[in-house]
MMTF fields as JSON, N, C-alpha, C and O atoms, coordinates in Angstrom:
{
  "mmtfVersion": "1.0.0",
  "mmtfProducer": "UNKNOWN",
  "numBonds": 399,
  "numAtoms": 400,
  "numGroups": 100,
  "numChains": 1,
  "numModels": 1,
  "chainsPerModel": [1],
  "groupsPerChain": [100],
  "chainIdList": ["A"],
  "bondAtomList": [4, 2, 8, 6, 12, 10, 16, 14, 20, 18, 24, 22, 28, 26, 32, 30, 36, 34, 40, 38, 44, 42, 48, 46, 52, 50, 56, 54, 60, 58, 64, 62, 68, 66, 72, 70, 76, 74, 80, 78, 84, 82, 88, 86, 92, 90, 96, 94, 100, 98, 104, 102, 108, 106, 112, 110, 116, 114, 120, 118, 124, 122, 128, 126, 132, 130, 136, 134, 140, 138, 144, 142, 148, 146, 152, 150, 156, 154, 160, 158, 164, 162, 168, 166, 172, 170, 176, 174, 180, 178, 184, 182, 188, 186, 192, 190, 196, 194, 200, 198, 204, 202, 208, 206, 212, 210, 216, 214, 220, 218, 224, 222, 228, 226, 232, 230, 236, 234, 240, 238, 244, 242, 248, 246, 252, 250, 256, 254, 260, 258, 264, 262, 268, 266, 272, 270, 276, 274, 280, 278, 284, 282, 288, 286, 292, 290, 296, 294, 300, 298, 304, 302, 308, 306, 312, 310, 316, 314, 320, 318, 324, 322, 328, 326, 332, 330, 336, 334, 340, 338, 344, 342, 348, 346, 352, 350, 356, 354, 360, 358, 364, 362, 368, 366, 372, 370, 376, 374, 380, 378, 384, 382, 388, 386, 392, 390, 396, 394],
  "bondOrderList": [1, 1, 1, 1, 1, 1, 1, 1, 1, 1, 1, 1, 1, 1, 1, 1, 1, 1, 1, 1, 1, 1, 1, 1, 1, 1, 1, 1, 1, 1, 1, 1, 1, 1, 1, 1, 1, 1, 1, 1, 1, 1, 1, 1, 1, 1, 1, 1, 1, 1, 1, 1, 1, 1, 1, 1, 1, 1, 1, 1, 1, 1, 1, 1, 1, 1, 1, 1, 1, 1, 1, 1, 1, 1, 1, 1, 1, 1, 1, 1, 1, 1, 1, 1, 1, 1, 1, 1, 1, 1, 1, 1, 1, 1, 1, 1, 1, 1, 1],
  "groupList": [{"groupName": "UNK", "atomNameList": ["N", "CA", "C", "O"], "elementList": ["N", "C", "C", "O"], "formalChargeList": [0, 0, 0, 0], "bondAtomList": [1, 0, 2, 1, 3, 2], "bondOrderList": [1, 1, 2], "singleLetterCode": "X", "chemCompType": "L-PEPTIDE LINKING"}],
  "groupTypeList": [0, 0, 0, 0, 0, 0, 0, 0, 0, 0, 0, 0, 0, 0, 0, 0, 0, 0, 0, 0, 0, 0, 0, 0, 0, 0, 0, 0, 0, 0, 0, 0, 0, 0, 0, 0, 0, 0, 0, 0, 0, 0, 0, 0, 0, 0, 0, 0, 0, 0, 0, 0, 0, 0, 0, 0, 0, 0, 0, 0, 0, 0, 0, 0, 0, 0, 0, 0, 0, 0, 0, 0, 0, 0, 0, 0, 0, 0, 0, 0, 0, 0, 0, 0, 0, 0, 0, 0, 0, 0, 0, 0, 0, 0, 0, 0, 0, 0, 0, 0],
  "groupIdList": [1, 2, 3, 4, 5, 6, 7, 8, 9, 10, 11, 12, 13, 14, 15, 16, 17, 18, 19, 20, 21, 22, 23, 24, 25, 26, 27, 28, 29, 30, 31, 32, 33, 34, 35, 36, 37, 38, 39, 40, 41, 42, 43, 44, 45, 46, 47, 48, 49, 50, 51, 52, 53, 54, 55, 56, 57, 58, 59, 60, 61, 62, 63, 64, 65, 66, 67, 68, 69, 70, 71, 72, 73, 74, 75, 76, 77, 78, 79, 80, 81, 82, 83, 84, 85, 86, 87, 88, 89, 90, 91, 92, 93, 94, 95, 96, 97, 98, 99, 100],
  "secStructList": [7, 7, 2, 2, 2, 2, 1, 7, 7, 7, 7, 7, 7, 7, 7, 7, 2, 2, 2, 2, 6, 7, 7, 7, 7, 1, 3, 3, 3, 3, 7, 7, 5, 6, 6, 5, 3, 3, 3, 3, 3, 3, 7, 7, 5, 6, 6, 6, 6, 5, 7, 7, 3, 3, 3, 3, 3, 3, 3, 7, 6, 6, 2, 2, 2, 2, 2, 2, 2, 2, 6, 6, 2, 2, 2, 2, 2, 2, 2, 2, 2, 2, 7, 7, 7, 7, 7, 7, 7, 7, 7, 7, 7, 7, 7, 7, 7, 7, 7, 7],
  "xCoordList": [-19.033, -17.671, -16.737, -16.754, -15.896, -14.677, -13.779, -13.577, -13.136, -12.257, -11.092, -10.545, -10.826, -9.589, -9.881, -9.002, -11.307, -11.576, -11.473, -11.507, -11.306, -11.469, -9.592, -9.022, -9.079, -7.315, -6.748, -7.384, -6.028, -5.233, -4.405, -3.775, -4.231, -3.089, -1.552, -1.197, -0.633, 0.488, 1.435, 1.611, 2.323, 3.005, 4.67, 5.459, 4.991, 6.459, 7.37, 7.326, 7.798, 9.089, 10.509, 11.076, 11.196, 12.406, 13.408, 12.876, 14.616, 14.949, 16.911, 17.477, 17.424, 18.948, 19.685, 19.035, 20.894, 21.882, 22.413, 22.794, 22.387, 22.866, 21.105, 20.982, 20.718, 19.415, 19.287, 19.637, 19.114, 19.285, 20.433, 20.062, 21.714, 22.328, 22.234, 22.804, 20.978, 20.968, 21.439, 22.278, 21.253, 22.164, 21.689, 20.776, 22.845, 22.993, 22.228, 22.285, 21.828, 21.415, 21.036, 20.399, 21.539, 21.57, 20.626, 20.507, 19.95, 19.415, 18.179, 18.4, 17.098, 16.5, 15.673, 15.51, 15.081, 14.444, 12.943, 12.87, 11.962, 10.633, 10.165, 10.06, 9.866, 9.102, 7.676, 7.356, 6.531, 5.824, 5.177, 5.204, 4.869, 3.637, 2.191, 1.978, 1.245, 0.144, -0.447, -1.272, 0.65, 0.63, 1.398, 1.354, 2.113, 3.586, 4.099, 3.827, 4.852, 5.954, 7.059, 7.047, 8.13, 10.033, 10.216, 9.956, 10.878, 12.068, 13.139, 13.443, 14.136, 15.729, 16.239, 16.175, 16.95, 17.861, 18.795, 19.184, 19.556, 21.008, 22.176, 21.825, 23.327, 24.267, 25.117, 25.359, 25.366, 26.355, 27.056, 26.666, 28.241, 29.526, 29.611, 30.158, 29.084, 29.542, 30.812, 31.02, 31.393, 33.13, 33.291, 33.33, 33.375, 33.772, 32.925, 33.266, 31.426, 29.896, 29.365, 28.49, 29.727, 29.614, 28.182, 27.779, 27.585, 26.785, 26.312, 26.152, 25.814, 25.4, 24.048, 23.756, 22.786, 21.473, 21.759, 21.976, 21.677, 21.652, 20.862, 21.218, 19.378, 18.114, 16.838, 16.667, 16.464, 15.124, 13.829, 13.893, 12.728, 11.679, 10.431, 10.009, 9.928, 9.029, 7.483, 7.327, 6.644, 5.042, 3.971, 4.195, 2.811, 1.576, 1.331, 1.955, 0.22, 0.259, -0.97, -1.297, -1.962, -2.409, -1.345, -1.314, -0.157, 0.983, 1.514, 2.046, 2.078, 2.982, 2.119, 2.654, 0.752, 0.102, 0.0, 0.18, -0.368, 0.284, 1.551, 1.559, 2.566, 4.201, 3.888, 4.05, 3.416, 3.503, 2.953, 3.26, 2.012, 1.46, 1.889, 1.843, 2.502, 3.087, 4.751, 5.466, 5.23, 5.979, 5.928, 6.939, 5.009, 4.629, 4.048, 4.301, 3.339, 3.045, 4.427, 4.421, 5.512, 6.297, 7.731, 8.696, 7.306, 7.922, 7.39, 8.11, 6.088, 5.571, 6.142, 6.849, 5.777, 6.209, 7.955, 8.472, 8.555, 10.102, 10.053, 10.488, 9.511, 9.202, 9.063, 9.792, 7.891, 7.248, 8.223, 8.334, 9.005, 10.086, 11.098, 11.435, 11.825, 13.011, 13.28, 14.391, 12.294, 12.239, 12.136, 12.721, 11.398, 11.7, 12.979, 14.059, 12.969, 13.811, 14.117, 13.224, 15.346, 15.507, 15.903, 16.397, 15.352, 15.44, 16.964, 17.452, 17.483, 18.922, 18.67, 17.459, 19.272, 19.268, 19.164, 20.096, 18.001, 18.095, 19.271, 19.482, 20.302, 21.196, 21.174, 19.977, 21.715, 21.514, 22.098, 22.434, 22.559, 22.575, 21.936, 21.101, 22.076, 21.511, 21.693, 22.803, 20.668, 21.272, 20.525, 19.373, 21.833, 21.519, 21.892, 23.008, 21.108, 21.329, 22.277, 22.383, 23.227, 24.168, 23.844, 24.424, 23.209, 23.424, 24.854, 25.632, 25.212, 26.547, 26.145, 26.962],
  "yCoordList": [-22.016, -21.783, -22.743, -22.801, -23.522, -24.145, -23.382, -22.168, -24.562, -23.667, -23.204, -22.103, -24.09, -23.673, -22.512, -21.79, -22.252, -20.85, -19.392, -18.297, -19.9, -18.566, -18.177, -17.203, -19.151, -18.924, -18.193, -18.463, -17.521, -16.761, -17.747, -18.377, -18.115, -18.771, -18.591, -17.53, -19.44, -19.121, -19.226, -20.324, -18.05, -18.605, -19.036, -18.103, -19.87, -19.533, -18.902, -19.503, -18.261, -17.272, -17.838, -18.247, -17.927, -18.458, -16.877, -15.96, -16.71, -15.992, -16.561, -17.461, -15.71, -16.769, -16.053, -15.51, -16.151, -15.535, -14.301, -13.302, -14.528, -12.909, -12.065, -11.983, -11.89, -11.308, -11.213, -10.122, -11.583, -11.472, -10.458, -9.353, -10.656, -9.916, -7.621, -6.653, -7.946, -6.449, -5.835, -6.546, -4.626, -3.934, -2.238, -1.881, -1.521, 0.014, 0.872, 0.557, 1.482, 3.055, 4.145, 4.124, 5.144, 6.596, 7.417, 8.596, 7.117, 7.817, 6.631, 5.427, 7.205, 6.826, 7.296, 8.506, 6.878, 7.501, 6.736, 5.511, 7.484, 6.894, 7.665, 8.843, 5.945, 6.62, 6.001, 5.304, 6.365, 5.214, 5.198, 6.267, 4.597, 4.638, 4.312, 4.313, 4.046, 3.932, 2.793, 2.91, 1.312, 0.318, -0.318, -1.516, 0.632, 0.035, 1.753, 2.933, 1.102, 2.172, 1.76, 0.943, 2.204, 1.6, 2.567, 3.762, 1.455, 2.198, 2.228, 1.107, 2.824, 2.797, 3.005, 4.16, 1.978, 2.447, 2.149, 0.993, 3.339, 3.917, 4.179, 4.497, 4.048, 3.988, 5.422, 5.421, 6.161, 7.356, 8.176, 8.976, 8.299, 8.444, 10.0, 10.222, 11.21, 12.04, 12.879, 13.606, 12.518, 12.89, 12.72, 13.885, 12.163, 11.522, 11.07, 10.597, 11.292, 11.478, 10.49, 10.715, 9.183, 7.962, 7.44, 7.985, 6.476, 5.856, 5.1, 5.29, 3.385, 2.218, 2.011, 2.205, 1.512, 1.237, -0.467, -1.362, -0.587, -1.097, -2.438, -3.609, -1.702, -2.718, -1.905, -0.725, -2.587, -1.627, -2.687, -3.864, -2.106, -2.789, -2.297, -1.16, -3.065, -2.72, -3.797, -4.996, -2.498, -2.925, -2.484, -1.659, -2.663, -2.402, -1.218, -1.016, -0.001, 0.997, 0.803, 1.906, -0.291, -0.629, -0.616, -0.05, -1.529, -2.406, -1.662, -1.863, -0.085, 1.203, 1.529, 1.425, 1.899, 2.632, 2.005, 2.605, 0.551, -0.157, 0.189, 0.732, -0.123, -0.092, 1.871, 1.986, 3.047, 3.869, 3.876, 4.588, 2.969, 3.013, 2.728, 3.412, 1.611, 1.012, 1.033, 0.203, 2.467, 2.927, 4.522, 5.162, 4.775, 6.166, 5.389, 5.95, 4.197, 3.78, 3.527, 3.967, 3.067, 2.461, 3.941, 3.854, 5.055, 5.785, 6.579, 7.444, 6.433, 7.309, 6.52, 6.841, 5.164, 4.371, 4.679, 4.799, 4.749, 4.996, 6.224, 6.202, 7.542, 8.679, 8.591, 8.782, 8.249, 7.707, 7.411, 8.021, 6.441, 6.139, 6.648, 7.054, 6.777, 7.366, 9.122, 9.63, 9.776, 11.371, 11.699, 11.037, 12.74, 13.276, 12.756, 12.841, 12.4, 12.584, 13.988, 14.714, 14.385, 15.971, 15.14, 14.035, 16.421, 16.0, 16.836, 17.825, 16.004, 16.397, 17.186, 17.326, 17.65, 18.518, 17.837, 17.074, 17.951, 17.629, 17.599, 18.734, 16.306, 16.569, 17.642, 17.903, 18.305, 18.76, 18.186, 19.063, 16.845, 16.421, 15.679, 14.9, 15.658, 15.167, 13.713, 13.185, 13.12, 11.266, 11.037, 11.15, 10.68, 9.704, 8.538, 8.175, 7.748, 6.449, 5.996, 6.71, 4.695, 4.07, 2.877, 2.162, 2.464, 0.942, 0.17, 0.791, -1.339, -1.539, -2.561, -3.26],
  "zCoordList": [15.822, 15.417, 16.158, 17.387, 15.385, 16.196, 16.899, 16.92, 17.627, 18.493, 17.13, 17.19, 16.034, 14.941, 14.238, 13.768, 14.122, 13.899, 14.378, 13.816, 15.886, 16.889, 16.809, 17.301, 16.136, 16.51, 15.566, 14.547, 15.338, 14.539, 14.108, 14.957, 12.472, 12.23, 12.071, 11.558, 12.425, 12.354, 11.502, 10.974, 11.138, 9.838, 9.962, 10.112, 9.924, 10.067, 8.759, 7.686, 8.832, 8.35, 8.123, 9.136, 6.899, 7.107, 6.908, 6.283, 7.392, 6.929, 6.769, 7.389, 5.823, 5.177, 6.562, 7.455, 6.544, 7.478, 6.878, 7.487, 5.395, 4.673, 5.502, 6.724, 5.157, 5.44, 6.957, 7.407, 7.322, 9.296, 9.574, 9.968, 9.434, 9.301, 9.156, 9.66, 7.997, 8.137, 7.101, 6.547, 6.473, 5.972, 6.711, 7.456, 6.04, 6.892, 5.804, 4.616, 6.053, 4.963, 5.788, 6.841, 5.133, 6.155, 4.978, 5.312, 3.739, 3.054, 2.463, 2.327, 2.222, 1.574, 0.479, 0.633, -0.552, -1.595, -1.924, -2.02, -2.056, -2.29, -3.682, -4.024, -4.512, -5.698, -5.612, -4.649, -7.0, -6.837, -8.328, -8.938, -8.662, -10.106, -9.568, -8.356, -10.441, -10.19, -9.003, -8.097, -9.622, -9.197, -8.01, -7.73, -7.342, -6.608, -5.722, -5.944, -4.797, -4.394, -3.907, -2.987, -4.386, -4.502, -3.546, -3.404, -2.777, -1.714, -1.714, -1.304, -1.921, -2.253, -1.237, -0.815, -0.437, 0.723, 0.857, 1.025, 0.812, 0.25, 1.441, 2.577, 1.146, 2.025, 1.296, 0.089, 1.855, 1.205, 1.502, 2.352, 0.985, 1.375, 0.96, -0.121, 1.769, 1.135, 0.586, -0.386, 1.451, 1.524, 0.056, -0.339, -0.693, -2.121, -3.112, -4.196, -2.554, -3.461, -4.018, -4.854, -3.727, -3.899, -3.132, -2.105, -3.686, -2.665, -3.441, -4.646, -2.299, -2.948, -2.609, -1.429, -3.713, -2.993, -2.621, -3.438, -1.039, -0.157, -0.216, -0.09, -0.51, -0.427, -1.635, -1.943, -1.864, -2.78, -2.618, -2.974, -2.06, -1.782, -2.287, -2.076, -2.87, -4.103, -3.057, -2.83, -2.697, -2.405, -2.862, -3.747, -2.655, -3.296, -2.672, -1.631, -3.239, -1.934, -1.152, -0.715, -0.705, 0.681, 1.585, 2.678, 0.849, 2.15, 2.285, 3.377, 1.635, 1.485, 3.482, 4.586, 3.111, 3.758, 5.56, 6.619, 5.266, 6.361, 7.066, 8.171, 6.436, 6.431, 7.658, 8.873, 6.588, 7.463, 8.626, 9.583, 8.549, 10.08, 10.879, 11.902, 10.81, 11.856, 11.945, 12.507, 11.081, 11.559, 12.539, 12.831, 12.784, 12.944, 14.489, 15.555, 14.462, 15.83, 16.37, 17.52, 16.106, 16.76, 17.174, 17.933, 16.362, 16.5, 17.459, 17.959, 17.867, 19.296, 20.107, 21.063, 19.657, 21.458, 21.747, 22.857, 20.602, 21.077, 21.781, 22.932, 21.224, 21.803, 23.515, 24.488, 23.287, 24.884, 25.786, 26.849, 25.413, 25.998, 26.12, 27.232, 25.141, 25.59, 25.133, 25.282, 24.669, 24.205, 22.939, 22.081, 22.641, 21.258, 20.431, 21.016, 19.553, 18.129, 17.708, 17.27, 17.828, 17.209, 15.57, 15.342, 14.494, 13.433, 13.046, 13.594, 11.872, 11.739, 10.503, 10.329, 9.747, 8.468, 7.269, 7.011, 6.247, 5.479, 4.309, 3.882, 3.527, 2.732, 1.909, 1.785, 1.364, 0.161, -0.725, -1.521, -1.214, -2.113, -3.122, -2.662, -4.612, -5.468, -5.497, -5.431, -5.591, -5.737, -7.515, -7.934, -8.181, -8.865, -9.108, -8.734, -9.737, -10.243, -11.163, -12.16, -11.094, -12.34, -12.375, -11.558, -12.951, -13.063, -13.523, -14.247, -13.037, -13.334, -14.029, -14.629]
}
């Protein structure tokens, strides 16, 4: 085996300045079909019942299943660190969709 084999390759990543940046969502929504699972993440205003989807990210469900993993790892290590997460109350509101 070469040594270029034993190395992990590297990828570089571009990312724009809109995108780095970020966006906010305090709600999210998970669907999926056979082939895929959509994430809707939503910003919402309940005061006045409004709300905008933010970001929507559409993956395969291996990469779904990934994605939870290594959010569920990274949510012990925050744990670990800095304490339990108390969970807040689920909304009771209905979200639907408008397209514009």
């Amino acid at each position: 085996m070469t040594q270029e084999n034993n190395q992990e390759k590297q990828i570089q990543v571009k990312i724009t300045d809109e995108v780095l940046k970020g966006v906010y969502a305090n709600t999210m929504q998970v669907s999926h079909t056979n082939d895929e699972f959509v994430l809707d993440f939503m910003n919402i205003f309940p005061v006045n019942s409004v709300g905008i989807v933010t970001s929507k990210v559409i993956v395969s469900p291996a990469h779904y299943k990934r994605i939870l993993a290594a959010m569920q790892q990274n949510l012990k290590l925050y744990e670990d660190k800095f304490g339990r997460i108390k969970e807040g109350e689920t909304p009771e509101h209905k979200i639907g969709f408008k397209a514009e």
